[in-house]
C-alpha beads as a LAMMPS data file, in Angstrom:
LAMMPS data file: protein, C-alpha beads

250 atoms
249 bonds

1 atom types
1 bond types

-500.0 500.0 xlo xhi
-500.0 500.0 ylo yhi
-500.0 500.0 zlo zhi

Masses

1 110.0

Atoms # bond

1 1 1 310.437 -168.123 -256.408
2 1 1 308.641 -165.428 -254.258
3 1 1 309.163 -167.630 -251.161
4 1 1 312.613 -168.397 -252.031
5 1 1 313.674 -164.482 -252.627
6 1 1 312.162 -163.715 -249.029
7 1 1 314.351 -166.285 -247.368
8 1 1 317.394 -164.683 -248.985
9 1 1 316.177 -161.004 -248.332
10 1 1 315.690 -162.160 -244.771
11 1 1 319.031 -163.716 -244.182
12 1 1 320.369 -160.518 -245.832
13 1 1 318.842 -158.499 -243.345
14 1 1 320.399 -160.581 -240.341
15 1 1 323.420 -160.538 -241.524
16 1 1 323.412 -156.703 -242.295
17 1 1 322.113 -156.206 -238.416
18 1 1 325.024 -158.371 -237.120
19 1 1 327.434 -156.276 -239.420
20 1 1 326.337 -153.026 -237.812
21 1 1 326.069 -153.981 -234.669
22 1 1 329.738 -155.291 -234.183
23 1 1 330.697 -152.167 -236.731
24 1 1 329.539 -149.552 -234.003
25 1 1 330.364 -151.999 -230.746
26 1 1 333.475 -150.135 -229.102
27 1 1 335.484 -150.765 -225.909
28 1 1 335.628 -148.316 -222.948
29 1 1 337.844 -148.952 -220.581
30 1 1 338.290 -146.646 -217.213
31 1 1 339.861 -146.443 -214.482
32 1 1 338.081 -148.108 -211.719
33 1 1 339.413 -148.006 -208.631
34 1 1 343.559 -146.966 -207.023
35 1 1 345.218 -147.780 -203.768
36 1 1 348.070 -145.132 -203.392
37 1 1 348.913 -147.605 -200.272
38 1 1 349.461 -150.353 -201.981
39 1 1 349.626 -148.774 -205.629
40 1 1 346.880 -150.776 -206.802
41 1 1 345.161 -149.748 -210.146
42 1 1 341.729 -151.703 -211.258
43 1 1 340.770 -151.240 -214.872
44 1 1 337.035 -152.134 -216.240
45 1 1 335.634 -152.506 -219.890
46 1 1 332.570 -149.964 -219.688
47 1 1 332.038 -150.604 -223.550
48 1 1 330.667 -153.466 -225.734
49 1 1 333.631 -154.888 -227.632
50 1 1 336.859 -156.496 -226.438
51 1 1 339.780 -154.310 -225.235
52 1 1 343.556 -155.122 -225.527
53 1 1 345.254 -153.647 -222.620
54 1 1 348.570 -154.828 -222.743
55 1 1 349.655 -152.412 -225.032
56 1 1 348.430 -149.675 -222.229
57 1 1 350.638 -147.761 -220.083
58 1 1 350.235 -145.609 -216.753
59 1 1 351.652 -142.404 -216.242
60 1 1 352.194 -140.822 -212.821
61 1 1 355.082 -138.262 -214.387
62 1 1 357.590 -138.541 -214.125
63 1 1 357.286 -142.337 -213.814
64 1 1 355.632 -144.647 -216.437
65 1 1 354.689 -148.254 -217.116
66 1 1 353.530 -150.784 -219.237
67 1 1 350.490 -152.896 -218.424
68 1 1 351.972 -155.970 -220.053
69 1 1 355.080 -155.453 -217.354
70 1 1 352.152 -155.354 -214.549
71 1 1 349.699 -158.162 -215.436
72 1 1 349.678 -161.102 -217.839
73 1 1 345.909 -159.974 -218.115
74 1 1 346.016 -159.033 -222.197
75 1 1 342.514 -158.629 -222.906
76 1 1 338.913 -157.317 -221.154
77 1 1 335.434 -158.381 -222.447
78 1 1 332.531 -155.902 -222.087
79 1 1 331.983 -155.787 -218.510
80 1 1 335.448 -157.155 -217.150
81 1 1 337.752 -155.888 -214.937
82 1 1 341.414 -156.534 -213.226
83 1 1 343.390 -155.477 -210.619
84 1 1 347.104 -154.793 -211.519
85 1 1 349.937 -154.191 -209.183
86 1 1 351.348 -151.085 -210.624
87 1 1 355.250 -150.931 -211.058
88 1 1 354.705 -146.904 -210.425
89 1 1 354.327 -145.561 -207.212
90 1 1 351.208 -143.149 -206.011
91 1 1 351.535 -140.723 -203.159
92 1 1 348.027 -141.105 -201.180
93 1 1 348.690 -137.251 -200.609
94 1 1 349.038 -135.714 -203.586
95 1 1 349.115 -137.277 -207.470
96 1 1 347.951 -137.706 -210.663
97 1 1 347.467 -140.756 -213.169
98 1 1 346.775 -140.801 -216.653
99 1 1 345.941 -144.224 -218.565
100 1 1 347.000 -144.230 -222.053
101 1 1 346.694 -146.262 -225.293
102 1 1 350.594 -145.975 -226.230
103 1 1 353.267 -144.556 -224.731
104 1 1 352.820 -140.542 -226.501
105 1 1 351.996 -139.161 -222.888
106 1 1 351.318 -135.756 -224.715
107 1 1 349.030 -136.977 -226.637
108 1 1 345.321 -135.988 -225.787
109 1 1 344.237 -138.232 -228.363
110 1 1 346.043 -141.285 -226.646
111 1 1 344.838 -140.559 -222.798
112 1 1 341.904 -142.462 -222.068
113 1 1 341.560 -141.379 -218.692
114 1 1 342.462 -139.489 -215.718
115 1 1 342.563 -138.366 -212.002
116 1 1 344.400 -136.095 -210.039
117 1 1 344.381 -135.640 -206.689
118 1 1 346.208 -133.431 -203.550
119 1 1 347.229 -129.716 -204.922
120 1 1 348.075 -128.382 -208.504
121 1 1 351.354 -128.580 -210.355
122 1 1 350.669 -132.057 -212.148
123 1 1 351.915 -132.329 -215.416
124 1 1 349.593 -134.521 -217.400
125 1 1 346.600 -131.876 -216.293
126 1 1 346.555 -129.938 -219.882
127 1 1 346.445 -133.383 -221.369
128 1 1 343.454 -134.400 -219.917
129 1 1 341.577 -131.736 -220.144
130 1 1 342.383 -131.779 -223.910
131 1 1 341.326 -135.318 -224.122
132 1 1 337.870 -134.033 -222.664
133 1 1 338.615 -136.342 -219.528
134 1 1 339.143 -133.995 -216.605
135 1 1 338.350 -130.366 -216.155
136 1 1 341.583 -127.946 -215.663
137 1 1 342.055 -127.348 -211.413
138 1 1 339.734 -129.825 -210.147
139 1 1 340.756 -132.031 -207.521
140 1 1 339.678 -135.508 -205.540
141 1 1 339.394 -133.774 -202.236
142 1 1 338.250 -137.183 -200.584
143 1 1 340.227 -139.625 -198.712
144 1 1 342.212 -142.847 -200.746
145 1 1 341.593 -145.341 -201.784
146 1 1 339.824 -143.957 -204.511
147 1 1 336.617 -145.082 -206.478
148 1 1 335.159 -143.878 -209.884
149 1 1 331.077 -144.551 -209.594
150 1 1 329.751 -142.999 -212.847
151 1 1 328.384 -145.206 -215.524
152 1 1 331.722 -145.028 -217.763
153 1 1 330.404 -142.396 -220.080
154 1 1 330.924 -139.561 -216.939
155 1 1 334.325 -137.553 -216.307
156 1 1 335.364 -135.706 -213.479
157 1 1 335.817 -135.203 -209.366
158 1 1 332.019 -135.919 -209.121
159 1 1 332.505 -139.353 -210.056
160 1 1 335.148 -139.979 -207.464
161 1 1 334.569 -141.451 -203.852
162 1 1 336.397 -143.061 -201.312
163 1 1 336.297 -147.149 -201.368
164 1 1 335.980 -147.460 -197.664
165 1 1 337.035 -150.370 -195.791
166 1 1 333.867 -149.636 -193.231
167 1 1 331.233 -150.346 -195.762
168 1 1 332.296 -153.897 -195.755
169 1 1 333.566 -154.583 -192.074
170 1 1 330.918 -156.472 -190.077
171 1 1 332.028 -154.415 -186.966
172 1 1 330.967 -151.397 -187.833
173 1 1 329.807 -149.042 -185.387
174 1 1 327.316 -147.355 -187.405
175 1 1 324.612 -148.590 -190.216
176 1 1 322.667 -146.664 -192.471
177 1 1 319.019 -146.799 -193.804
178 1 1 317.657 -147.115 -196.418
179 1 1 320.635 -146.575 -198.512
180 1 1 319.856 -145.138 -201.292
181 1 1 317.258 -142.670 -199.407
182 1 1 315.308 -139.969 -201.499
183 1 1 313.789 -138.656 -197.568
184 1 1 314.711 -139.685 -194.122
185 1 1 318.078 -141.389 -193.463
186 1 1 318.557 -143.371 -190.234
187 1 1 321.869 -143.642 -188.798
188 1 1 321.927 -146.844 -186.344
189 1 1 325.109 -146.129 -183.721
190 1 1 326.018 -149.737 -181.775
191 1 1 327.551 -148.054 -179.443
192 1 1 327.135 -145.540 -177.009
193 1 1 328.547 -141.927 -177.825
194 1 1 328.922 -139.368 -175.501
195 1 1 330.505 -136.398 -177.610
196 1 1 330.822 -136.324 -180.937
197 1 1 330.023 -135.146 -184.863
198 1 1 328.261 -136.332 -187.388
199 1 1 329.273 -134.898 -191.058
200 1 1 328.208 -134.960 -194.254
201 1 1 330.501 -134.285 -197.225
202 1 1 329.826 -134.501 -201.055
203 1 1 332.166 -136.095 -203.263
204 1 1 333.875 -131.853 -203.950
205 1 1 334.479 -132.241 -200.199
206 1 1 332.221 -129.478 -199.219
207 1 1 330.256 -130.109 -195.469
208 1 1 326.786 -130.036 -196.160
209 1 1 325.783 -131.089 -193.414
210 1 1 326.854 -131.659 -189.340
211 1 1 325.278 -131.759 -185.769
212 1 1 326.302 -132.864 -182.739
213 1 1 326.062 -136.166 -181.534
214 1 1 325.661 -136.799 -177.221
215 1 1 325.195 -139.672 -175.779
216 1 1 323.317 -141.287 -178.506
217 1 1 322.761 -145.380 -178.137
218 1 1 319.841 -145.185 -180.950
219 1 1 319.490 -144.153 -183.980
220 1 1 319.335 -140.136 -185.602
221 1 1 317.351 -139.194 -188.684
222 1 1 318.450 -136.525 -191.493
223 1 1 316.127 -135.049 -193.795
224 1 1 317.372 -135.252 -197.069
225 1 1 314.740 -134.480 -199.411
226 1 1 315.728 -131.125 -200.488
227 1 1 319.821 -132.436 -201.118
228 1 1 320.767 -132.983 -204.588
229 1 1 321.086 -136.614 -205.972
230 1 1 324.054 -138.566 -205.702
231 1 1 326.941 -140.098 -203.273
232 1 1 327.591 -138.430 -200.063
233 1 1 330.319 -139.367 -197.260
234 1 1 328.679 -139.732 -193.696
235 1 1 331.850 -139.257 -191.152
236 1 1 331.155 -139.732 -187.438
237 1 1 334.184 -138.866 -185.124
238 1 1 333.849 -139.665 -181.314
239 1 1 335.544 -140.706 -178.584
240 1 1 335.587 -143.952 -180.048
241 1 1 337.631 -143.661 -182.930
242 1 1 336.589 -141.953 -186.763
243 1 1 334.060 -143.985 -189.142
244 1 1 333.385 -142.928 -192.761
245 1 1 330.331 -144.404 -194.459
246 1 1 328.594 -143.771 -198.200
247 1 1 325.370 -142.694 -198.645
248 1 1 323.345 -142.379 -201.989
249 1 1 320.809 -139.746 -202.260
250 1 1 317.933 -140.426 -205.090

Bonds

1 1 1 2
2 1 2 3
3 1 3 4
4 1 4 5
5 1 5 6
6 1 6 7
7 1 7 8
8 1 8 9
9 1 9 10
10 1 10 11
11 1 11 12
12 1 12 13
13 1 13 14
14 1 14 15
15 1 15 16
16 1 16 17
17 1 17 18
18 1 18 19
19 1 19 20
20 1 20 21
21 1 21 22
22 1 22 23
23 1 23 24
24 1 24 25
25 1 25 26
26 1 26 27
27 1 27 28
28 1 28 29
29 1 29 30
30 1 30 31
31 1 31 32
32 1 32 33
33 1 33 34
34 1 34 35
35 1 35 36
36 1 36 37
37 1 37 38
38 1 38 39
39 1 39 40
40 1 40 41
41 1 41 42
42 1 42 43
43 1 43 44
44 1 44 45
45 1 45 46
46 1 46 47
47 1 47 48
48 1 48 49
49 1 49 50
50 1 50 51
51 1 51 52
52 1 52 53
53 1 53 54
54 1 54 55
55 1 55 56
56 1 56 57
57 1 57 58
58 1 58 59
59 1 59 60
60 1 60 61
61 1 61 62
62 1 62 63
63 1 63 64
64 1 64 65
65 1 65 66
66 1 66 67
67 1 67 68
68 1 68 69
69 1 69 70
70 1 70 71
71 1 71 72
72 1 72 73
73 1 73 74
74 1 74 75
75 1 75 76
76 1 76 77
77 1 77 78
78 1 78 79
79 1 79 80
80 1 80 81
81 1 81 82
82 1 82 83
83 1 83 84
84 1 84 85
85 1 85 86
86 1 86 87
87 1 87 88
88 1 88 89
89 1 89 90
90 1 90 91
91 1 91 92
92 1 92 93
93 1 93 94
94 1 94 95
95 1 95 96
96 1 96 97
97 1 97 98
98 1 98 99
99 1 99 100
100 1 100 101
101 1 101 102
102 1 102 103
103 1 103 104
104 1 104 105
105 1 105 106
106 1 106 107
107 1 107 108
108 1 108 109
109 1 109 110
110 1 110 111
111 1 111 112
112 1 112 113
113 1 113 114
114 1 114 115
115 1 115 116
116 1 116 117
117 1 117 118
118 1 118 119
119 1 119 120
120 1 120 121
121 1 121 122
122 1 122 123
123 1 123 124
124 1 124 125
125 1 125 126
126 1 126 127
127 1 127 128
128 1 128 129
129 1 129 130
130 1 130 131
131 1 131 132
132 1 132 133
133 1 133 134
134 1 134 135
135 1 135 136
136 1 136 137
137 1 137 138
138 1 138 139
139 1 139 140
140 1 140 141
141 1 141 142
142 1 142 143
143 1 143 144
144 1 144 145
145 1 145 146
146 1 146 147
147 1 147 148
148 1 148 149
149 1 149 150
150 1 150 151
151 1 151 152
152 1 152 153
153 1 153 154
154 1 154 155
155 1 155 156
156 1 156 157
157 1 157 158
158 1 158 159
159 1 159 160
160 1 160 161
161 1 161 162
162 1 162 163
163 1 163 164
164 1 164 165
165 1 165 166
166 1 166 167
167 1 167 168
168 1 168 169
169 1 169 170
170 1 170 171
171 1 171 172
172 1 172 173
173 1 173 174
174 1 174 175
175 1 175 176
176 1 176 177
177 1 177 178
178 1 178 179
179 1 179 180
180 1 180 181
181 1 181 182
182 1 182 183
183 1 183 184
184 1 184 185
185 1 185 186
186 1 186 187
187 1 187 188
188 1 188 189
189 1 189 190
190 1 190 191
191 1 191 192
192 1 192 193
193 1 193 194
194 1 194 195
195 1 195 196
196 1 196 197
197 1 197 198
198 1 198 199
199 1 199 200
200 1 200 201
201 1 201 202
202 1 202 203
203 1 203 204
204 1 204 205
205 1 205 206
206 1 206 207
207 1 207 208
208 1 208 209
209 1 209 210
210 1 210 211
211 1 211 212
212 1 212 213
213 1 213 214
214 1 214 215
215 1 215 216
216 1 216 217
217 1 217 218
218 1 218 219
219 1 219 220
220 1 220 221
221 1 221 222
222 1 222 223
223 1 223 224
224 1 224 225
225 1 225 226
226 1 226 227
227 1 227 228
228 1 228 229
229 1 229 230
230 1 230 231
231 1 231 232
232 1 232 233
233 1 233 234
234 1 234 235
235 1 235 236
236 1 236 237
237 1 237 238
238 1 238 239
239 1 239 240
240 1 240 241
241 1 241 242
242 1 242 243
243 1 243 244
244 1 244 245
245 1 245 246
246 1 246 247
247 1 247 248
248 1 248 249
249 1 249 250
């Protein structure tokens, strides 16, 4: 009887950790990535449980949308995400877009997320900030397309960068290393460069950095040990053209 009551107690307790864990398991889905250019929106599950999305809209007032207009995409798993043509349009200079659960755009309770970019004056701002998404006068300051990097649990400009073509052309001009650096980064040039700038930018759009570059055909070092962790923008303008690349400081 004694062995037979600790089978049943032990089953119990499986079943009771199964319970809890899908009882506390929530979906947490962000915005990932937007095109104003081609007013493409990417959405990913940051949570643990399924999400229905195609009861979603967008909101770029005074425009709106349904997601099950956009995609036939109806549900992400943990870790999923999609790309979906949006039937609104984005400005690349100057926006904002709010991702809701239904369609009460007032509702802080019903924004999910949020992102605003250009200059103030966008109506959806207060709503955001209610929902605890966005802080009030804050802006993306960085060049579209746009990328959130945070973990899905962070808010905010700081988590915005820009999803450069560069970083993924093989004929770039420029290469960077080690990427992420916590000391010395090395900035390999292809070509040779007889006047121009290197820049550094972090993701509030602030320089933090710039020298000159002349006639460089090597490679220049930056100290970085003393900057604070996180994504930087490396620009390089010369007399051969602009080139933006992302660095990560540890």
């Amino acid at each position: 009887m004694k062995t037979n009551y600790t089978f049943k107690a032990s089953i119990i307790a499986i079943f009771a950790i199964l319970f809890t864990s899908d009882l506390f398991a929530q979906a947490n889905v962000r915005i990932l990535r937007l095109d104003p250019s081609t007013n493409s929106v990417t959405l990913k599950n940051f949570g643990d449980a399924n999400a229905t999305i195609s009861g979603y809209w967008f909101c770029n007032f005074p425009a709106y949308g349904q997601v099950s207009s956009m995609t036939g995409v109806t549900d992400l798993g943990p870790g999923e995400e999609v790309n979906i043509g949006s039937t609104i349009n984005f400005a690349p200079a100057d926006g904002e877009f709010g991702l809701y659960t239904s369609g009460s755009f007032s509702s802080s309770a019903a924004m999910i997320d949020y992102m605003q970019w250009g200059s103030a004056g966008h109506q959806r701002e207060s709503v955001a900030v209610g929902a605890g998404v966005w802080d009030a006068g804050t802006f993306i300051s960085v060049a579209p397309p746009f990328e959130y990097n945070g973990d899905g649990t962070q808010n905010g400009v700081a988590f915005w960068s820009t999803l450069g073509i560069d970083d993924f052309e093989e004929g770039s001009s420029l290469r960077l290393y080690p990427n992420p650096s916590n000391t010395i980064l090395n900035i390999e040039f292809k070509s040779v460069i007889t006047d121009g700038t290197l820049e550094v930018f972090d993701l509030l759009g602030k320089q933090v950095f710039v020298q000159n570059i002349v006639s460089s055909d090597g490679i220049s070092q930056i100290d970085v040990t003393t900057w604070d962790s996180g994504l930087y923008l490396i620009k390089i303008s010369s007399e051969n053209g602009e080139e933006t690349k992302r660095f990560i400081k540890q």
